[in-house]
C-alpha positions in Angstrom: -4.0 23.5 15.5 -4.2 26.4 13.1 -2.2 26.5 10.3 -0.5 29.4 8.5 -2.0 30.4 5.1 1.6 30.2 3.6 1.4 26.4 4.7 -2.0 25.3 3.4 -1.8 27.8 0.0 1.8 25.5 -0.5 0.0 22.5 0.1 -2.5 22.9 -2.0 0.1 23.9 -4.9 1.6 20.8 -4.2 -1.7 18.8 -4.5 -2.1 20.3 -7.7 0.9 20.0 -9.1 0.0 15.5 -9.2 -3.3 16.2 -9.9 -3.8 15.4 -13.5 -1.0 13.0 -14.2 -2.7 9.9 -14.5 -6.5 11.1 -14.5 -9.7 8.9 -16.3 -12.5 9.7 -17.6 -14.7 8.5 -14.8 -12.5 11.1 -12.1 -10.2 9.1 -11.0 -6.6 8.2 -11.9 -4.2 5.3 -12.7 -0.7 5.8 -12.2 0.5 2.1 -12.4 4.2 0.9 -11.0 7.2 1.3 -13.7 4.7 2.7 -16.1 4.4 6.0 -18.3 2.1 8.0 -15.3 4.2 7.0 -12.5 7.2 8.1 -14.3 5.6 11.3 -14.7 4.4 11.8 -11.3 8.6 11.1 -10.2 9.6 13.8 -13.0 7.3 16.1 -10.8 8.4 15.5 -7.3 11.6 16.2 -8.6 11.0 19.3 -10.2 9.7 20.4 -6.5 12.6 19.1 -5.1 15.2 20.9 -7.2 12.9 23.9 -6.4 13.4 23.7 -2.5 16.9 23.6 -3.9 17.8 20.1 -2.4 19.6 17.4 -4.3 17.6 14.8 -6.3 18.7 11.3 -6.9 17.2 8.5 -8.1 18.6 4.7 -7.1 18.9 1.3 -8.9 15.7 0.5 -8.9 13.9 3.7 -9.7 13.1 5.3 -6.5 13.8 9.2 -6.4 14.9 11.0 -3.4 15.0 14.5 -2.5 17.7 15.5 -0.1 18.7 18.7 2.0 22.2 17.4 3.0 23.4 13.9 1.0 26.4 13.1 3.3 24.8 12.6 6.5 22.8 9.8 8.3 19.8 10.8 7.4 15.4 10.5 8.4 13.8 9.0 5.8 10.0 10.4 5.0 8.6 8.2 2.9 5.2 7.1 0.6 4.5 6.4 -2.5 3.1 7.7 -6.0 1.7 5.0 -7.9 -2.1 4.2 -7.7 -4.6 1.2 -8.1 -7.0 1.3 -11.5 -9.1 3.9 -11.4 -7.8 5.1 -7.8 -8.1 8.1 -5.5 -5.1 11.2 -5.5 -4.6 11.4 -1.7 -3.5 7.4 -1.2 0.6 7.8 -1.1 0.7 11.5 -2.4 0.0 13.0 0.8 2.4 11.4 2.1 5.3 12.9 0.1 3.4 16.3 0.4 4.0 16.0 4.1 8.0 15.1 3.1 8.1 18.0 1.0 6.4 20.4 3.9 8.6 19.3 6.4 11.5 19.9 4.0 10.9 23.4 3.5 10.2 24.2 7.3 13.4 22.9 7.8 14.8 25.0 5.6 12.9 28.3 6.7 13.8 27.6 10.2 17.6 26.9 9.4 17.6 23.8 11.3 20.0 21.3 10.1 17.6 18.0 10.1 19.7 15.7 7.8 16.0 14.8 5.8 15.6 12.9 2.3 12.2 12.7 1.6 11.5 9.1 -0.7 8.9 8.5 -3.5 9.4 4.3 -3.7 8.2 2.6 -7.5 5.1 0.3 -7.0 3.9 0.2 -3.3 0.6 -1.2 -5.2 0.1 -4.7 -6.1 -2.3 -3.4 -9.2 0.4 -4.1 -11.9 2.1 -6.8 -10.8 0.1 -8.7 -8.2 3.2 -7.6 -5.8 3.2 -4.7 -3.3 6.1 -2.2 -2.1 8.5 -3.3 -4.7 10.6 -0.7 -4.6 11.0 -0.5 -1.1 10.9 -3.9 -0.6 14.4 -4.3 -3.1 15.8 -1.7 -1.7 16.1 -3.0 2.3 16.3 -6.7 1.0 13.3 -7.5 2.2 12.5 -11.4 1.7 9.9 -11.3 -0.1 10.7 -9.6 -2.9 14.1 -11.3 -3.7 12.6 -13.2 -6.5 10.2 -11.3 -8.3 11.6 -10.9 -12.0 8.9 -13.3 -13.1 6.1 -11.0 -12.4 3.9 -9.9 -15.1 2.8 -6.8 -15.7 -1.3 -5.7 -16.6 0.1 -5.7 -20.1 2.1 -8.9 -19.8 5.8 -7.7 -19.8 7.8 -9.0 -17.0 9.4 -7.0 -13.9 12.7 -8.3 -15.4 12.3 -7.2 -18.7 11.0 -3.8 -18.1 13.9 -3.4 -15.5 16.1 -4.1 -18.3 14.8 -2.1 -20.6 15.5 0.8 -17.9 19.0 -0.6 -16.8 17.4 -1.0 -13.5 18.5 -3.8 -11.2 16.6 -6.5 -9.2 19.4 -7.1 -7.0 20.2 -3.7 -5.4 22.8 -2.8 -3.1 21.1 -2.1 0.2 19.8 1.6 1.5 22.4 2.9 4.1 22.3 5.7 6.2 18.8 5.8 7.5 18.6 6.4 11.3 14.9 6.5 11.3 12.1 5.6 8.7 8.1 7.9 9.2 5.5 8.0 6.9 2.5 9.8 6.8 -0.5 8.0 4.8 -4.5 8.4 4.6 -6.3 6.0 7.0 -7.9 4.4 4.6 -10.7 3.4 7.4 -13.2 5.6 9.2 -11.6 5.0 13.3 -9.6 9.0 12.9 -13.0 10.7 11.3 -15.6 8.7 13.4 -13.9 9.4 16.6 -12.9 12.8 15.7 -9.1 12.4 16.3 -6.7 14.2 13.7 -3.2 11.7 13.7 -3.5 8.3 14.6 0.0 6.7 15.6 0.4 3.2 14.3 1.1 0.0 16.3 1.1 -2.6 14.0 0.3 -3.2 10.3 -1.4 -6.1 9.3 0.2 -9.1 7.7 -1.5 -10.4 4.3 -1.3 -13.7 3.0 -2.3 -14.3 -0.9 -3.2 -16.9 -2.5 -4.2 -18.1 -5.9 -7.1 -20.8 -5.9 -7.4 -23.2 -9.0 -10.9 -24.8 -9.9 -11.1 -26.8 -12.7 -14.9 -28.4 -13.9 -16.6 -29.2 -17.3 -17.2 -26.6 -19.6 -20.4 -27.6 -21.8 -23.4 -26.1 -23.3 -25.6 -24.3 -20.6 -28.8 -25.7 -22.6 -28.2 -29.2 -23.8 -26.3 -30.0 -19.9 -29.1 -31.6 -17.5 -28.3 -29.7 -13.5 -28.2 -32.6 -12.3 -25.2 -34.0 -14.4 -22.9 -30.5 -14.3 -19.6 -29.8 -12.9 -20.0 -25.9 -12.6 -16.8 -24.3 -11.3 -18.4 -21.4 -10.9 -20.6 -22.6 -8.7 -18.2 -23.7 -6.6 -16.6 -20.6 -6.2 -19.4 -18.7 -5.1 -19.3 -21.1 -2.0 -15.7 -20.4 -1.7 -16.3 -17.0 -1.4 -19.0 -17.2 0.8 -17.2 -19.2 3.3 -14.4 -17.2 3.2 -16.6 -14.1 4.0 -18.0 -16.4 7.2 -14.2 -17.3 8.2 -13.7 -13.7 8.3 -16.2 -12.7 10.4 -15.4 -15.6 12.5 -11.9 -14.0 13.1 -12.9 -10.2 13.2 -12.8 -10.3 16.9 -8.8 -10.6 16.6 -9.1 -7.8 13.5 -8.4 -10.1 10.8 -10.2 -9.6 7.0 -10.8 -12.2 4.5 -11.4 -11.0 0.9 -11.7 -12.7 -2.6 -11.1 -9.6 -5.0 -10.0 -11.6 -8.0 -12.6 -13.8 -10.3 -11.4 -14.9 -13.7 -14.0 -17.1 -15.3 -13.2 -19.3 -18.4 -14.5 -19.6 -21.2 -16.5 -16.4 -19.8 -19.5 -17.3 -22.1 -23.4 -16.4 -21.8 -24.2 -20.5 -23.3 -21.5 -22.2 -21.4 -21.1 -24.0 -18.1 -17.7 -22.3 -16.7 -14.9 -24.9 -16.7 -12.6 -23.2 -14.7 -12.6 -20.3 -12.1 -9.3 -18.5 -10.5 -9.8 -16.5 -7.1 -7.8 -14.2 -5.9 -8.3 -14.2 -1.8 -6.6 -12.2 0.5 -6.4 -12.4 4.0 -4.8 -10.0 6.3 -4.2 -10.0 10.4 -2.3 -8.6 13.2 -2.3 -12.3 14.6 -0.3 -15.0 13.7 -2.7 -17.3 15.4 -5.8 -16.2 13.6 -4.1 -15.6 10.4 -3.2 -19.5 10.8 -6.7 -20.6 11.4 -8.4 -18.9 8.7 -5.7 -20.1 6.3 -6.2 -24.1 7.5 -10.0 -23.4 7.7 -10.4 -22.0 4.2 -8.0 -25.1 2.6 -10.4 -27.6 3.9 -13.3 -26.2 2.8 -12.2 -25.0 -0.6 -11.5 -28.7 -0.8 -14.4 -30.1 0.4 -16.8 -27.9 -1.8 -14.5 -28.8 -4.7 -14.6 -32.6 -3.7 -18.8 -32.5 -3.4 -19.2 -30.6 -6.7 -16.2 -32.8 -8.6 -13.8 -30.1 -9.1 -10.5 -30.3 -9.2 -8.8 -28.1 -7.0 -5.3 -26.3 -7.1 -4.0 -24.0 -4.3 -0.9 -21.6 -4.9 0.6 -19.2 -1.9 1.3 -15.9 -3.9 2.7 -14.4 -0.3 3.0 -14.2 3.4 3.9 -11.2 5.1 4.0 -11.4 9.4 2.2 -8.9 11.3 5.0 -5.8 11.5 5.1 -3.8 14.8 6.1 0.0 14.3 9.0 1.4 16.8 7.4 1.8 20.4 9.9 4.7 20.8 8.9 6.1 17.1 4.9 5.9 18.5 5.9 7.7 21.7 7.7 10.2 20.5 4.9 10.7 18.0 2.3 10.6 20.5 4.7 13.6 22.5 4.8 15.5 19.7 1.0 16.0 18.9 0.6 16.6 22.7 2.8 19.3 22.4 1.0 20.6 19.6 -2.5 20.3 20.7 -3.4 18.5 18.2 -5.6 14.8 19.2 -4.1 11.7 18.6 -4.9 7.6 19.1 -2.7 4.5 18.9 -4.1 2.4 16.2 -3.0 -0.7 13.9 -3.4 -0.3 9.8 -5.3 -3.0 7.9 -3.9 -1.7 4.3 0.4 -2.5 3.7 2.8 0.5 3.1 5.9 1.0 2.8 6.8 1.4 5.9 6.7 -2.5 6.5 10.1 -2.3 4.7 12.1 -0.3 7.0 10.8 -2.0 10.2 13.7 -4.5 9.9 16.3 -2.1 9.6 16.0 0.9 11.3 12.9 2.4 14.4 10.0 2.8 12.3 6.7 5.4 12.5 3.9 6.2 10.4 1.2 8.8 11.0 -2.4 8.3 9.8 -4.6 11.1 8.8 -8.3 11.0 8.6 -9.9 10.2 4.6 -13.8 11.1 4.5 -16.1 8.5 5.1 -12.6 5.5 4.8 -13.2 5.7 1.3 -9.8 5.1 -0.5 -8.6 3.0 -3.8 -11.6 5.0 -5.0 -12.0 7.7 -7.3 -14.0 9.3 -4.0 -11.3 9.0 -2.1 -10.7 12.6 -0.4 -8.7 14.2 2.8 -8.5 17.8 3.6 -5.0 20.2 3.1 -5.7 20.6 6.5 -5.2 17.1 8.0 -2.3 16.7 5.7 -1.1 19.9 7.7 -1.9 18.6 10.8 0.1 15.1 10.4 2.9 16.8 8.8 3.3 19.1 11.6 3.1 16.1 14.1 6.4 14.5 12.4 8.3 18.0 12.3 7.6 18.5 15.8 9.0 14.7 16.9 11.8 15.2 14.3 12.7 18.3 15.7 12.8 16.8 18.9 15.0 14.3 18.1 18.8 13.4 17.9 18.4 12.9 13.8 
């Protein structure tokens, strides 16, 4: 589809208007949940808002809306703007882009789509270990009803800082929503491999954390004889290794298996470690997979810890179920970039968003748009104005279509 000028020179504006908040040194940025950066990055959107010349509110736990008519049921486009450590400036800002876009064709058209377009606090898990915070609290999602004991990267608890904002951790819940869409980079390589512009999602995958506890001997690393250690280190680096093989044991049902945290104590160059913490995700559109690899790797963490005299502790951080998008949200999607020429595949996400939120309340959506090469939660992390364009136009044309 080709795309005005007007449209891709706004875009762009809007791109740069987030680019710096947040940058590093090494190109990337950090815009961390309920900190400094993604306050700053919710000062802008709302300066934008104010200058589409829609109302602006911000709710009991920090999210900030824009709005073209407050007193109606309403559509809901939503993303985030936080970011990973050192992560990419497409992952959740092109998705309020696209809110913002659609905003101000409504306006310039003089259609009367009730819209509010929602920036939610903390869709990462980087600060807290806990994803989609904000828009978890705010729909009363079960997972996040007890989360004030979460530590922040610095060590302050969610509690605490909420106080300190006279936020609350018990919100009333978000009325008024009819529908909930979200646009989002794929943050895979399906849309730019197979040449498609929107992919519509079916499904996004359900993670389960956990927190694995190994606990050896730490002693000198020259005076210890091999055969008389109790290296948790060691251990761990089978773990990790047979979680990668339990993964690709269930890829043919697309489930992932992932350690991304290693803390090693004492953490010395002379010392046997004594105790090792992994952080393993798993994620799956099955229950019945995600169920296997969770049984599989608990018997074999403990049976590697048993053989090397570990001690072994096991703590569920989460477990989120496999959350189907509206069927009638993906076809009228699907419609929509028909209409518009513009190609289009059904598809499940891997990554969480948002989105997962809303599915219990209200028909659900979300849009994917191709990121080069899958790279995301990366300071390479890159999509083109254009396929932001091209999804935003996919969700005005189905909104437009609609009864909202």
């Amino acid at each position: 589809m080709e795309h005005g000028i007007a449209d891709i020179q706004y875009c762009e504006r809007l791109f740069d208007c987030f680019y710096d908040i947040g940058s590093t040194e090494n190109g990337g940025v950090t815009r961390l949940g309920y900190t400094k950066q993604e306050d700053q990055m919710h000062e802008m959107f709302a300066k934008i808002g104010e200058e589409l010349h829609c109302q602006v509110e911000v709710d009991e736990v920090g999210n900030t809306y824009v709005m073209n008519q407050p007193d109606r049921e309403y559509c809901l486009i939503g993303s985030h703007l936080d970011s990973v450590i050192e992560g990419g400036r497409y992952d959740g800002v092109a998705g309020i882009i696209a809110g913002l876009m659609i905003l101000k064709w409504a306006r310039e058209d003089g259609l009367k789509l009730p819209i509010r377009v929602g920036a939610f606090r903390c869709e990462e898990s980087s600060n807290f270990g806990c994803c989609t915070i904000g828009s978890g609290l705010i729909t009363r999602e079960i997972y996040k009803q007890d989360i004030g004991g979460l530590a922040s990267k610095e060590g302050e608890l969610l509690e605490q800082i909420f106080r300190k904002r006279n936020l609350n951790l018990h919100p009333a819940r978000i009325s008024g929503v009819r529908q909930y869409v979200e646009l989002h980079i794929e943050q895979g390589k399906v849309l730019e491999e197979s040449g498609t512009s929107v992919g519509i999602v079916q499904t996004i995958a359900g993670p389960r954390r956990f927190k694995l506890y190994l606990r050896g001997m730490a002693e000198h690393s020259g005076a210890t004889p091999m055969g008389m250690r109790n290296d948790a280190m060691c251990a761990a680096s089978e773990i990790i290794l047979e979680l990668e093989r339990i993964g690709n044991k269930e890829a043919a049902y697309q489930s992932v298996a992932t350690v991304g945290v290693v803390n090693n104590y004492p953490n010395a160059l002379n010392v046997i470690p004594g105790e090792v913490e992994l952080g393993v995700d798993i994620r799956g559109i099955e229950n019945a997979s995600l169920d296997r690899m969770e049984k599989t790797l608990r018997e074999r963490a403990k049976q590697i810890c048993e053989k090397r005299g570990i001690e072994y502790l096991e703590e569920k951080l989460s477990d989120i179920p496999p959350i189907d998008m509206s069927a009638q949200v993906q076809n009228g999607l699907e419609q929509a970039a028909r209409r518009l020429g513009i190609s289009s595949r059904r598809m499940v996400s891997g990554a969480g968003h948002d989105a997962m939120s809303f599915a219990a309340i209200c028909d659900t959506g979300m849009v994917f748009i191709p990121c080069m090469k899958g790279i995301s939660h990366n300071r390479k992390e890159f999509a083109s104005i254009l396929h932001i364009c091209d999804g935003a136009r996919v969700m005005y044309e189905y909104l437009k279509g609609g009864e909202v």
